[in-house]
N, C-alpha and C positions, 0 to 999 in steps of 0.2 A: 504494500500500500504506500508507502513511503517513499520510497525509491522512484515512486513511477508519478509521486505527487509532491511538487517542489516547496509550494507553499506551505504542507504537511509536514516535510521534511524539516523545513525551518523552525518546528515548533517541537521538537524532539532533541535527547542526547543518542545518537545512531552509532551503534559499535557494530562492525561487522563480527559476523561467526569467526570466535577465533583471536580476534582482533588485541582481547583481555580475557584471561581465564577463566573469569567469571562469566563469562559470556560466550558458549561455547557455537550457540546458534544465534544471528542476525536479532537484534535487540534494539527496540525503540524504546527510550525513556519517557515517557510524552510528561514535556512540562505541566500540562492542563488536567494531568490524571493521578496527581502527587496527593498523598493518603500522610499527612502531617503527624508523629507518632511521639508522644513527649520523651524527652530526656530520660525523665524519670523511669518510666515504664522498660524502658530498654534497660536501666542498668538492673533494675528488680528483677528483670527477665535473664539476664546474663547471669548474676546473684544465683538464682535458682537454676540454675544451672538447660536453662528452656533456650537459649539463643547463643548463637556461635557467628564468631565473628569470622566467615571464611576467607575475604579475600579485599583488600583497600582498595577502593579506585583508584585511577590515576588522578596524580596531580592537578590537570584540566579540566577535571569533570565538574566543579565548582563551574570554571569561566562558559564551561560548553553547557552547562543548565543555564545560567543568565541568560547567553545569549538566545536558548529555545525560547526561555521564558517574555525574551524580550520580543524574540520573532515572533510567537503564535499566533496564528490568526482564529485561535478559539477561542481567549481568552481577551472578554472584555476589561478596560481601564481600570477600573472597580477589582473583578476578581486577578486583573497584573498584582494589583497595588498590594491586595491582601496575602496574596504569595510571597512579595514579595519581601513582607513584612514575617512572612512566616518564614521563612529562609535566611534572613537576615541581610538580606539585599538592600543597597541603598537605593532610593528611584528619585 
């Protein structure tokens, strides 16, 4: 879907299969479908031993979420801003 949709494209982190280890098959991150998960919850989950940390993004993955997020043509002004406040993005 992506590949073949430019506009779409723009609004994704796209790692091909392979690309990062984590990502063994073709992988769109879509800015517009981020599921916010508190802090908290994650280290209580780690704690109890329920979450594994398997593998760090690369370094870019930060700049290359901005800029989907900055691209996406799904995401109205409103829901940019509120992302981008949840992410800790300045706008």
């Amino acid at each position: 879907m992506y590949r073949n949709n430019k506009d779409a494209m723009a609004g994704v982190v796209y790692y091909r299969g392979g690309e990062i280890t984590a990502f063994p098959e073709d992988t769109a991150i879509q800015a517009d479908n981020c599921v916010p998960i508190p802090h908290g919850e994650l280290s209580e989950a780690k704690a109890n031993g329920r979450l594994e940390i398997r593998e760090v993004l690369p370094e870019d993955f930060e700049n290359r979420l901005r800029r989907a997020v900055d691209n996406s043509v799904t995401l109205d002004n409103l829901k940019r801003k509120r992302l981008c406040d949840l992410l800790g993005f300045t706008t």
